[in-house]
FISEPA-867629 format. One record per residue (C-alpha): residue number from 1; residue in one letter; z, y, x. Coordinates in steps of 0.001 Angstrom, whole numbers. Layout:
<sites>
SITE   i aa      pz      py      px
SITE NUM  a       Z       Y       X
...
</sites>
This chain:
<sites>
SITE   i aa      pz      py      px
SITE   1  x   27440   38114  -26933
SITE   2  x   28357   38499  -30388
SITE   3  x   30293   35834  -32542
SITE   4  x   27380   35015  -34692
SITE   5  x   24829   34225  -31797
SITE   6  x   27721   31805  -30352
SITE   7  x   27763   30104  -34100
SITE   8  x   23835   29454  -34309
SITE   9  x   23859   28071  -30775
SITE  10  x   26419   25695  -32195
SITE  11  x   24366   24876  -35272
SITE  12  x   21161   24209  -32632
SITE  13  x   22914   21792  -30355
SITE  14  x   24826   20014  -33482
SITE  15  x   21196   19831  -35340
SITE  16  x   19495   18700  -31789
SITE  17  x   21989   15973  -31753
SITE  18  x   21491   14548  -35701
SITE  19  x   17893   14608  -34403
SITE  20  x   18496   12170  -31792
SITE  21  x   18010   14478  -28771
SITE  22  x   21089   13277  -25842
SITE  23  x   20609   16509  -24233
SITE  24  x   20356   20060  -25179
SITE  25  x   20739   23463  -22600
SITE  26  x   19365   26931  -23317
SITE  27  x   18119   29271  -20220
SITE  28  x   15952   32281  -19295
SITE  29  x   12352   32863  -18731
SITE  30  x   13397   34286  -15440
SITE  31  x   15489   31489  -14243
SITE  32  x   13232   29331  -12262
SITE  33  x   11454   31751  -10303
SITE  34  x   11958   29636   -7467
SITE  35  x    9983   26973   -8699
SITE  36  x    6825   29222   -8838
SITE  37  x    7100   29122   -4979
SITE  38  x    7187   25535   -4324
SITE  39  x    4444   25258   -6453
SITE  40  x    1797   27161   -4683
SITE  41  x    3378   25327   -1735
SITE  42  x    2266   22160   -3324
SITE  43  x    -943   23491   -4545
SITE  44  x   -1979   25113   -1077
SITE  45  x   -1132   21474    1028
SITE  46  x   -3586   20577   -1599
SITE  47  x    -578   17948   -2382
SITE  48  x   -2070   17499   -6018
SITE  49  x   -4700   15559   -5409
SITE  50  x   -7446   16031   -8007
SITE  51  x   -5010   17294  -10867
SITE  52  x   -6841   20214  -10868
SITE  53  x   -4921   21697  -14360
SITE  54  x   -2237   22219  -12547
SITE  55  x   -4175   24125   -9912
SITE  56  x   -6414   26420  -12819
SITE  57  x   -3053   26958  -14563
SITE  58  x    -581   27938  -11636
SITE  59  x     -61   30938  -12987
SITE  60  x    1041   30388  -16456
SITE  61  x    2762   27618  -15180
SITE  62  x    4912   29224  -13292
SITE  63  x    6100   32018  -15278
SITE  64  x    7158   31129  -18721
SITE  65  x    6577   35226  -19687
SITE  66  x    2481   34819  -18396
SITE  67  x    2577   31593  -21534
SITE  68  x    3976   33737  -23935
SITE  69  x    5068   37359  -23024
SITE  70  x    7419   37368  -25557
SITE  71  x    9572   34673  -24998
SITE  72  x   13217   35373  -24601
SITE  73  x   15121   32037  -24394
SITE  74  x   13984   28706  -23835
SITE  75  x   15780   25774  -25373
SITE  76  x   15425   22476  -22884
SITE  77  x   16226   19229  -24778
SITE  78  x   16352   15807  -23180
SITE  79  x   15728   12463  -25022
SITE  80  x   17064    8920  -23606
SITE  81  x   14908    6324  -22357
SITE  82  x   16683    4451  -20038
SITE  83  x   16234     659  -20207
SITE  84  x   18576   -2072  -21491
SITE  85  x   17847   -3729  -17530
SITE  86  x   16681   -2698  -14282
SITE  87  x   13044   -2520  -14327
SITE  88  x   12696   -3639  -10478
SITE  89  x   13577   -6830  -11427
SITE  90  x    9808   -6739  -13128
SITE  91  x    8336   -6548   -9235
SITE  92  x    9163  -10303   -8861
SITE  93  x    7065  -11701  -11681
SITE  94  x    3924  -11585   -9929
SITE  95  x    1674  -13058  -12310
SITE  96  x    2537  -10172  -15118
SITE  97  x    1376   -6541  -14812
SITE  98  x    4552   -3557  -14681
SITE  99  x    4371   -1327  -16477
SITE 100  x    6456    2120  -16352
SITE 101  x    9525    2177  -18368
SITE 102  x    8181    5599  -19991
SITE 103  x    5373    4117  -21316
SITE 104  x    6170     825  -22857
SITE 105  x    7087    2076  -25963
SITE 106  x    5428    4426  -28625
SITE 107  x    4035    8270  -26978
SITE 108  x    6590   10522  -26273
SITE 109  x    4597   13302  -26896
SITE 110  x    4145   11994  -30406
SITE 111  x    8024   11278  -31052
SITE 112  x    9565   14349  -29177
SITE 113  x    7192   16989  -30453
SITE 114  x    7699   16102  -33953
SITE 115  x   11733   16237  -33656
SITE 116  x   10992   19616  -31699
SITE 117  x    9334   20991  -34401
SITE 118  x   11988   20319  -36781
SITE 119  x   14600   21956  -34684
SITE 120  x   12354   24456  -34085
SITE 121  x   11943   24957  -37669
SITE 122  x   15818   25126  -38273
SITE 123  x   16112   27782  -35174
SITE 124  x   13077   30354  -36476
SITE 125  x   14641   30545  -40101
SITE 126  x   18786   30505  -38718
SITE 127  x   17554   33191  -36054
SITE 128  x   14250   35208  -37812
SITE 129  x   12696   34524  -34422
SITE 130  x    8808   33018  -34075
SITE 131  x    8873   29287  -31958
SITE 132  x    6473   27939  -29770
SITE 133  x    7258   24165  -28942
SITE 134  x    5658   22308  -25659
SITE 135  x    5975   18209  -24653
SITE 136  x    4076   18092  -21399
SITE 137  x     892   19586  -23125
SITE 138  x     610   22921  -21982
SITE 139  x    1279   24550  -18759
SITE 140  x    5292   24628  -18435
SITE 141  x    7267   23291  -15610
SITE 142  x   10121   21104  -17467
SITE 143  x   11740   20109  -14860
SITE 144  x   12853   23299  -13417
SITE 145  x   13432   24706  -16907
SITE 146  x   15812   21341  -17612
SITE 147  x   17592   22032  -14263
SITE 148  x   17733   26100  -14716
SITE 149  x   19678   25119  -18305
SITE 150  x   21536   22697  -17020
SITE 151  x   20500   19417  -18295
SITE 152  x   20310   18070  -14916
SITE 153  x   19120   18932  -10769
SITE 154  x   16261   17819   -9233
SITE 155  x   16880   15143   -6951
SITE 156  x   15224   14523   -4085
SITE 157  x   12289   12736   -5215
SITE 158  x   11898   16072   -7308
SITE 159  x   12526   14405  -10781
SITE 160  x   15231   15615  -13150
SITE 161  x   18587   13492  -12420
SITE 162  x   21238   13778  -14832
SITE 163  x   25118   12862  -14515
SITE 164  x   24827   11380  -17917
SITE 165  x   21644   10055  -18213
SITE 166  x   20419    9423  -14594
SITE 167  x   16681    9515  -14144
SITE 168  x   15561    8510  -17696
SITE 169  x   15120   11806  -19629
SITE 170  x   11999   12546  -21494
SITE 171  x   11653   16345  -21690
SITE 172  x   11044   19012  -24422
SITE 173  x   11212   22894  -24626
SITE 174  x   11415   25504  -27284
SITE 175  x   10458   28550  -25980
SITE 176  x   11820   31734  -29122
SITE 177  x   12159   35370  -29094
SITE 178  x   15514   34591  -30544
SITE 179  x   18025   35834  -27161
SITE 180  x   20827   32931  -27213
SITE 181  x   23327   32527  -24140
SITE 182  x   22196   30825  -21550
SITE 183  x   24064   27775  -19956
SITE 184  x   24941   27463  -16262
SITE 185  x   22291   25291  -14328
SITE 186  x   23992   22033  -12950
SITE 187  x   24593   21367   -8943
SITE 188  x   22911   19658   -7031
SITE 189  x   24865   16019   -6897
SITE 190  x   22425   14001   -4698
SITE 191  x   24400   14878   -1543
SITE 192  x   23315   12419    1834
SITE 193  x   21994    9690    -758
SITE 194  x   18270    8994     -63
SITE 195  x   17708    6199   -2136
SITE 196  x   14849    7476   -3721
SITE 197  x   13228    8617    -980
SITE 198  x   13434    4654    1078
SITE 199  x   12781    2798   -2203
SITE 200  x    8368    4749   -1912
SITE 201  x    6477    1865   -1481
SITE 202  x    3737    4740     -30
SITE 203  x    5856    7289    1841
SITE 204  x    4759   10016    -736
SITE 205  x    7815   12103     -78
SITE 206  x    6821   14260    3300
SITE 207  x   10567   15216    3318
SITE 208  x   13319   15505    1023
SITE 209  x   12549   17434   -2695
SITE 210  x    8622   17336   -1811
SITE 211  x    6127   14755   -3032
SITE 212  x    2449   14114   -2073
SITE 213  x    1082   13081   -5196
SITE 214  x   -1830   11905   -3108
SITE 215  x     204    8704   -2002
SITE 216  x    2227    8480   -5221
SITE 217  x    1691    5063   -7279
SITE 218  x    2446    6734  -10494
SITE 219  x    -282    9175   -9715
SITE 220  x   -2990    6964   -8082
SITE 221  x   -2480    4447  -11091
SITE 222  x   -2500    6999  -14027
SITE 223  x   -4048   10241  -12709
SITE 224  x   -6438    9018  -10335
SITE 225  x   -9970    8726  -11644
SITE 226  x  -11918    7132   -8767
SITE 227  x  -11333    4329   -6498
SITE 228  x   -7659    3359   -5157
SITE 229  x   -8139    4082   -1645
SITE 230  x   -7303     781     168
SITE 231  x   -4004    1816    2293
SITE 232  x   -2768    1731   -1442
SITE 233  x   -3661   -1275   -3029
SITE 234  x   -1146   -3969   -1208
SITE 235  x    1815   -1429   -1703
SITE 236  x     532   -1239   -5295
SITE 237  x    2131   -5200   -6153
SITE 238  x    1506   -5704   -9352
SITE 239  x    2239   -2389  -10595
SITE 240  x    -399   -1676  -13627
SITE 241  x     900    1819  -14933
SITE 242  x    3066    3723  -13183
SITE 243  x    5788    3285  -10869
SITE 244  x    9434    3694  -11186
SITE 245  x   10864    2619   -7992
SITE 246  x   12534    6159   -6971
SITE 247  x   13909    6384  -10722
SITE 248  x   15365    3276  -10864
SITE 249  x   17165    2747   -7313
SITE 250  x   19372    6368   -8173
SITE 251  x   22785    5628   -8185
SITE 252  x   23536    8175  -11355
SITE 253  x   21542    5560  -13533
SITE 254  x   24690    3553  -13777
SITE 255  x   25961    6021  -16165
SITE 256  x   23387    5670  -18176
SITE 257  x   22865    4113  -21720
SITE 258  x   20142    2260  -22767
SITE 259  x   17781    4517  -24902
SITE 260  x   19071    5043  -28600
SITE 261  x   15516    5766  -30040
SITE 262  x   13942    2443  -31559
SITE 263  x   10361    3830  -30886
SITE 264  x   11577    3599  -26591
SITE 265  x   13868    1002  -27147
SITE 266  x   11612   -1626  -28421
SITE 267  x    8548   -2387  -26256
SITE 268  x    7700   -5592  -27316
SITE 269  x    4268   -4542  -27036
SITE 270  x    3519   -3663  -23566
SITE 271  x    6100   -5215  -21787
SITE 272  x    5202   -6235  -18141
SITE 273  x    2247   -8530  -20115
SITE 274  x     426  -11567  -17820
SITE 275  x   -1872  -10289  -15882
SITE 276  x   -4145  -13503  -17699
SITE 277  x   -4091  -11650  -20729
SITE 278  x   -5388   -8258  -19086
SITE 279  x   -8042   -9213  -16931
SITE 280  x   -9866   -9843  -20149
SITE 281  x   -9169   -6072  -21769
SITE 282  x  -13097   -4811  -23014
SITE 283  x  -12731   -1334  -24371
SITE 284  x  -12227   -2391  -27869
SITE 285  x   -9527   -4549  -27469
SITE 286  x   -7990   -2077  -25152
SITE 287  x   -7616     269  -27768
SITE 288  x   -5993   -2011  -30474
SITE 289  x   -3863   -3279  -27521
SITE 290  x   -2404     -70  -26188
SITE 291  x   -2803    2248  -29366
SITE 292  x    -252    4585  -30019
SITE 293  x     956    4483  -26430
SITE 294  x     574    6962  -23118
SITE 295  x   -1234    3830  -21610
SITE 296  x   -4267    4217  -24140
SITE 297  x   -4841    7801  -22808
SITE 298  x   -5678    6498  -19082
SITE 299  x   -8442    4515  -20541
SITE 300  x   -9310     846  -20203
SITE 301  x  -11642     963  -17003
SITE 302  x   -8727    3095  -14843
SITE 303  x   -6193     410  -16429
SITE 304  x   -8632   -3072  -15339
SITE 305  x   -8962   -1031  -12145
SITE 306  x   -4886   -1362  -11490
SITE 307  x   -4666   -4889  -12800
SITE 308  x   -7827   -5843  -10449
SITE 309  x   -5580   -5023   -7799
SITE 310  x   -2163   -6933   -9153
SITE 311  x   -4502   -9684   -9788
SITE 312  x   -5621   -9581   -6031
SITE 313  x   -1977   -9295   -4844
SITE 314  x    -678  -12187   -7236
SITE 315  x   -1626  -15122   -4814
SITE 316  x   -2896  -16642   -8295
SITE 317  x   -6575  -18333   -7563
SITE 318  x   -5781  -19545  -11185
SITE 319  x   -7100  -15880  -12166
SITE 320  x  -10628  -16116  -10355
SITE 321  x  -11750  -17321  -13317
SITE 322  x  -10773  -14027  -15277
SITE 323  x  -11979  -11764  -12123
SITE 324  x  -15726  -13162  -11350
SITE 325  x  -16648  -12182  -14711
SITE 326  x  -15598   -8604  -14206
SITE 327  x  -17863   -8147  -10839
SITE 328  x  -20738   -7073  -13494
SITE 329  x  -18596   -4760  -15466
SITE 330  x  -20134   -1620  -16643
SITE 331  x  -17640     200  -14445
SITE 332  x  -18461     915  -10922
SITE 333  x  -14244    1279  -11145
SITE 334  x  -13664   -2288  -12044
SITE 335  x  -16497   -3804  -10119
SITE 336  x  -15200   -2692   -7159
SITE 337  x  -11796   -4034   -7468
SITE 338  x  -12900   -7615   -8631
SITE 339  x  -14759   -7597   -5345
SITE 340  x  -11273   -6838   -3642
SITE 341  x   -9217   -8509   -5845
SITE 342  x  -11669  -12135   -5307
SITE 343  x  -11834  -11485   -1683
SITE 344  x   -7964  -11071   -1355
SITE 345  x   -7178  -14402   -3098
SITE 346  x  -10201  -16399   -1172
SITE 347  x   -9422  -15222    1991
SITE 348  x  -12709  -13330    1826
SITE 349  x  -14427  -16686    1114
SITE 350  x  -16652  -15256   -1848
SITE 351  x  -19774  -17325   -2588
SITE 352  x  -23149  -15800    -758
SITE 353  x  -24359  -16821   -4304
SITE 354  x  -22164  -14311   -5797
SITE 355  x  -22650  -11680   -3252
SITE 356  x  -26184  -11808   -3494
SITE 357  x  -27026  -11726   -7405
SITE 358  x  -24657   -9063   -7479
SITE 359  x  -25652   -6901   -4153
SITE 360  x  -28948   -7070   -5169
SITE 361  x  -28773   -5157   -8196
SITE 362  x  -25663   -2695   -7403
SITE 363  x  -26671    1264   -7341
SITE 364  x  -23017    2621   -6751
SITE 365  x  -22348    3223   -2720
SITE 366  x  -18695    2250   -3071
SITE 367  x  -19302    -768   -4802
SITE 368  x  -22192   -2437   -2181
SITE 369  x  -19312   -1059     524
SITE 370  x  -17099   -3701   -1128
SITE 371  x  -19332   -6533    -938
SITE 372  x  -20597   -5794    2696
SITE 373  x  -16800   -6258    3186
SITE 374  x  -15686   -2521    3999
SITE 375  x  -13008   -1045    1780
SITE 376  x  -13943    1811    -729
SITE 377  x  -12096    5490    -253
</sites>
């Protein structure tokens, strides 16, 4: 490789660092061919649940060349956003909602993609190569592309782990015609730990480096469009968005330093709020509540949904007062979880009075098979 392709490699991962990006590798399109495989794995076990992008873009997704046939390196950068304390502490405060440590702050997508496009930018007119930039909005695997360059190994609760940085990388790629040399990919330092895998509160992992989305929290609570099934909802705590038990219990996390962008760092805004305060989201206030963060993107009826179901497992009867309200909500989503959420903190003492005005005059199926007591799947 000649001297001057060595120099502007230098010059990217000095100008990725002034942009505030802790980690910076550089692979092949070819490189994680191996991913490709798991994937239809995951897709055939039907292990997705019903994410079905990933299934109509399998594919692309797993060959960077079938995105972009011209791509010839692919620059993986990782930005910090590890919290200043451990975020399972959160679990203990029943009578607040938890929310994930990735979205507590401003969107990623927002942040990262505009700091891509500036190194980007530097990259096309250093190299006279064309750019294409991607933050978890198109169909690229990051995480295999972060391990293949190096940034990190995917542990066994298949998320990116990093020596540095432990579990709390937010992921970006530059995909250029532009051939640079690629870095090694890092080991695999997770060894007989299994950490990750005992902290589930749902058993999602069927073995070690495979994950059942199905039973994931982080899934059910952000992907999930319909009705928690009800094997979930007790495990669920008073998790609102998200779940980062197998991130936080890895032992690498020790090494790493709180997040050095302000827009992460400071989450004033949507940190682990009372559950008090949410019960009484309407779609308006929602949106001014949330705006500018991933949590606005779920949408406020998915979100009441979740905190229906923290409310339930609070052991608060203080909050009736914010549920009953919410048993005729517009969504057959929320109704359905104020039923649960009243009948867990009565003891399933809900009012006939209630149950009928309410029966009487419910359409959806799952809802009436929460008020004749049975639990919606």
């Amino acid at each position: 490789m000649s001297t001057n392709v060595e120099h502007l490699k230098e010059r990217l991962f000095s100008q990725a660092a002034a942009l505030g990006f802790d980690a910076v590798r550089i692979t092949t399109p070819g490189a994680m061919q191996p991913a490709g495989e798991r994937l239809a794995a995951f897709l055939e076990a039907g292990r997705h649940g019903d994410m079905a992008w990933m299934e109509a873009n399998a594919e692309r997704r797993s060959s960077p060349t079938e995105l972009w046939p011209d791509v010839r390196t692919i620059v993986m950068l990782g930005m910090s956003y590890a919290p200043d304390e451990d975020p399972m502490h959160a679990l203990d405060e029943s009578d607040r909602g938890v929310i994930s440590v990735y979205a507590r702050g401003k969107d990623y997508h927002d942040i990262l993609k505009g700091k891509l496009k500036q190194l980007a930018g530097f990259l096309a007119s250093s190299a006279g190569a064309d750019v294409k930039v991607f933050v978890d909005t198109a169909p690229v695997m990051e995480k295999p592309l972060a391990a293949a360059a190096g940034v990190g190994w995917q542990g066994k609760n298949t998320m990116l782990v990093s020596r540095r940085h432990g579990t709390w990388l937010f992921l970006g790629a530059i995909f250029t015609t532009a051939e640079l040399p690629p870095d090694v990919p890092e080991a695999d330092h997770c060894g007989s730990c299994r950490r990750c895998l005992d902290a589930c509160p749902t058993a999602a992992f069927p073995a070690p480096y495979q994950l059942d989305a199905r039973r994931c929290l982080a899934y059910l609570s952000i992907e999930h469009k319909g009705h928690i099934p009800a094997e979930f909802r007790r495990p669920m705590g008073n998790r609102v968005f998200g779940c980062d038990d197998c991130l936080a219990v890895c032992p690498w996390n020790k090494f790493a330093q709180a997040a050095r962008e302000a827009r992460f760092a400071a989450r004033a805004e949507t940190d682990n709020p009372p559950l008090a305060e949410l019960l009484q989201l309407d779609d308006a206030t929602f949106r001014i509540r949330f705006a500018g963060t991933p949590i606005k993107r779920t949408g406020r009826d998915r979100f009441v949904r979740n905190v229906l179901i923290a409310a339930g497992n609070s052991g608060d009867t203080g909050l009736l007062p914010h549920i009953e309200p919410l048993l005729g909500d517009a969504s057959p989503l929320v109704r359905a979880m104020a039923i649960w959420a009243m009948r867990e903190l009565t003891g399933d003492d809900v009012h006939d009075s209630l149950r009928h005005r309410y029966l009487a005059r419910e359409g959806d199926r799952d809802v009436r098979a929460e008020w004749h007591g049975a639990q919606a799947q």
